[in-house]
N, C-alpha and C positions, 0 to 999 in steps of 0.2 A: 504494500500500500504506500504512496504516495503521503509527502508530508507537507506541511503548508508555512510555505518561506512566509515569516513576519514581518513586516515594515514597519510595524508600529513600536514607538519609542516605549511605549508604557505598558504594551502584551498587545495578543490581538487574539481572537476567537475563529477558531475552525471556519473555511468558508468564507471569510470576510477580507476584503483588502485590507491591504496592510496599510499603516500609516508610517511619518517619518518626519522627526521635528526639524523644525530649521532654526537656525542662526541666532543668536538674543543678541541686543547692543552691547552687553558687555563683552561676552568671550569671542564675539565676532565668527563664532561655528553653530552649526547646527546639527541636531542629531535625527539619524537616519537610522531607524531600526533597518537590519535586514534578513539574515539569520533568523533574530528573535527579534524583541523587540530593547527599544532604548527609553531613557529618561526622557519625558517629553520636558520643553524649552518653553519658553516667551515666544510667542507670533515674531518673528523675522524683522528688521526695524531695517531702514535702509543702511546701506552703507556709506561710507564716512566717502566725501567728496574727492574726486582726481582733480591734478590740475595739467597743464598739459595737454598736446592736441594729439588726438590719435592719428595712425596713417590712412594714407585714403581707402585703402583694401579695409580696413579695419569701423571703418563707418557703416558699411551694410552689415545689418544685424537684423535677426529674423528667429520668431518662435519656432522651435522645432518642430517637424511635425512627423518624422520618420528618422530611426535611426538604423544604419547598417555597419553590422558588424564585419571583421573578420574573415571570409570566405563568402562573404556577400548576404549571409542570410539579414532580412530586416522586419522592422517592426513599426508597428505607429506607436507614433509618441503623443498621450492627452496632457491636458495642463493640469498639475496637482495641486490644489492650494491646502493651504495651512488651517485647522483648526483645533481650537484648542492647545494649539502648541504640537501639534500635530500633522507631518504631511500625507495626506489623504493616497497614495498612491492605486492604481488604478486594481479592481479586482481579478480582472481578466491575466489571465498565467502568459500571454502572449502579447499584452500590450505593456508595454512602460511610461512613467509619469515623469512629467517635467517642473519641476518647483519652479512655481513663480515667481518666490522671492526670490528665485537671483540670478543670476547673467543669461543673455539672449545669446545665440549663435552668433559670434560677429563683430560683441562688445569688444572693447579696448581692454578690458578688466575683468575680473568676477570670476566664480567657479560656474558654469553650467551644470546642473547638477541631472541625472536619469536615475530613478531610482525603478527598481523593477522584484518580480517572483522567482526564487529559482526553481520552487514547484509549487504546487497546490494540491490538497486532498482531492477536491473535483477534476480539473485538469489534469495531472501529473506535473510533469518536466515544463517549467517558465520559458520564456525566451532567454530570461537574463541568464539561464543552465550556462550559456552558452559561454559568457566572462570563465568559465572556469576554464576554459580552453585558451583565453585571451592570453600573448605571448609581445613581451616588451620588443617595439618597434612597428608592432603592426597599426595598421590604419582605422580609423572609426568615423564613418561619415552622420552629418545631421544635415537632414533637408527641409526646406520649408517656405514655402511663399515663391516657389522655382530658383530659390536660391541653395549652394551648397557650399556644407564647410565641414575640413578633413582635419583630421587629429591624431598624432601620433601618437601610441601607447609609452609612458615614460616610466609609473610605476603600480606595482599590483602587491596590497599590502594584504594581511588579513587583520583585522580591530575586532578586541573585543565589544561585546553587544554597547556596554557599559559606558566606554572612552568612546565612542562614534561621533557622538556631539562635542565633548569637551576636550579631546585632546588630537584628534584622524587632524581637523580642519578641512575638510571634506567640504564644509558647507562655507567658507571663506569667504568673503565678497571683495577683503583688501588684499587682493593677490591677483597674480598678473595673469590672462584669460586664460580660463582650462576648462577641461572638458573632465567629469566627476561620474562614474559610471558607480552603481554600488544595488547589489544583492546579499544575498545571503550564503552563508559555509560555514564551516567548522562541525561539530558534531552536534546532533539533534537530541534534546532533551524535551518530551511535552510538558514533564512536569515542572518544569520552570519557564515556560512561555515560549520552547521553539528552539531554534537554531542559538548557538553560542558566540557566534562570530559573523561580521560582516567583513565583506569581500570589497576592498575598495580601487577601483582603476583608474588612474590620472592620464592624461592625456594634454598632448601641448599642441596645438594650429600649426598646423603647415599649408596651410591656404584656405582663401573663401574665395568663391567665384559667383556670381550673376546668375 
């Protein structure tokens, strides 16, 4: 039987999408159950202003709306928001959610962050199974509004449930633009709310195009 990756910062119940907290003003991260779940945060508050002009490749920015992995399989991507200190990520084992609060495909700055299932009790196997395959160098595209931007895999850590919001930075907004892939891994526990460990993939732009 099939086990159901949590997103949610603060547990999550059989069958239900997962959630995933974002960012507070203070620690400037946010936490991303994935695995299991994590300490849920404060609603997401913006980020502390840039100053400086971005380049011109760097001005077109666009909500995601499909993401492709690694040997090309892909997926749509919905928009996640925040409640309760919580990001709502999509229930579906094959679509992945995009947090609102923070960086567009394109920005000069910000973490982009995808948060996704790596199984489900109904479904099985998630799209995001697939990060477990993910291999430093390789490419991860996000498309959206006919526009497209590429990202280089630079590191694949594992976090415990616990440190995701307050120590990964996963959820960063004062960092220079990247691309935040994160599911769920390490070993599954139901009686303590899921998965032990989240799986986190960073990525750095190597182009956007039109």
């Amino acid at each position: 039987m099939t086990t159901l990756c949590c997103l949610a910062l603060a547990g999550c119940a059989a069958g239900a999408g997962g959630a995933v907290p974002t960012p507070t003003a203070t620690s400037g991260v946010t936490s991303v159950g994935t695995p299991s779940a994590v300490q849920p945060t404060a609603p997401p508050s913006a980020p502390p202003g840039r100053t400086g002009t971005p380049a011109r490749s760097q001005r077109i920015r666009f909500v995601p709306q499909q993401v492709v992995l690694p040997g090309g399989a892909h997926a749509s991507v919905l928009q996640a928001t925040t409640v309760d200190g919580e990001l709502q990520v999509p229930a579906e084992a094959q679509h992945v959610g995009w947090w609102d609060g923070g960086a567009e495909a394109g920005d000069p700055f910000g973490s982009v962050v995808l948060a996704g299932h790596v199984d489900t009790k109904t479904e099985g196997l998630g799209f995001f199974a697939r990060l477990l395959r993910v291999r430093r160098g390789e490419v991860v595209v996000l498309r959206g509004s006919g526009r497209t931007a590429s990202y280089r895999v630079e590191a694949i850590v594992s976090v415990r449930k616990d440190a995701l919001a307050t120590k990964s930075g996963a959820f960063d907004q004062a960092t220079e633009h990247r691309l935040v892939l994160i599911t769920c891994t390490g070993a599954y526990d139901a009686s303590r709310g899921g998965y032990e460990d989240n799986l986190v993939v960073t990525a750095v732009p190597t182009g956007l195009a039109q």
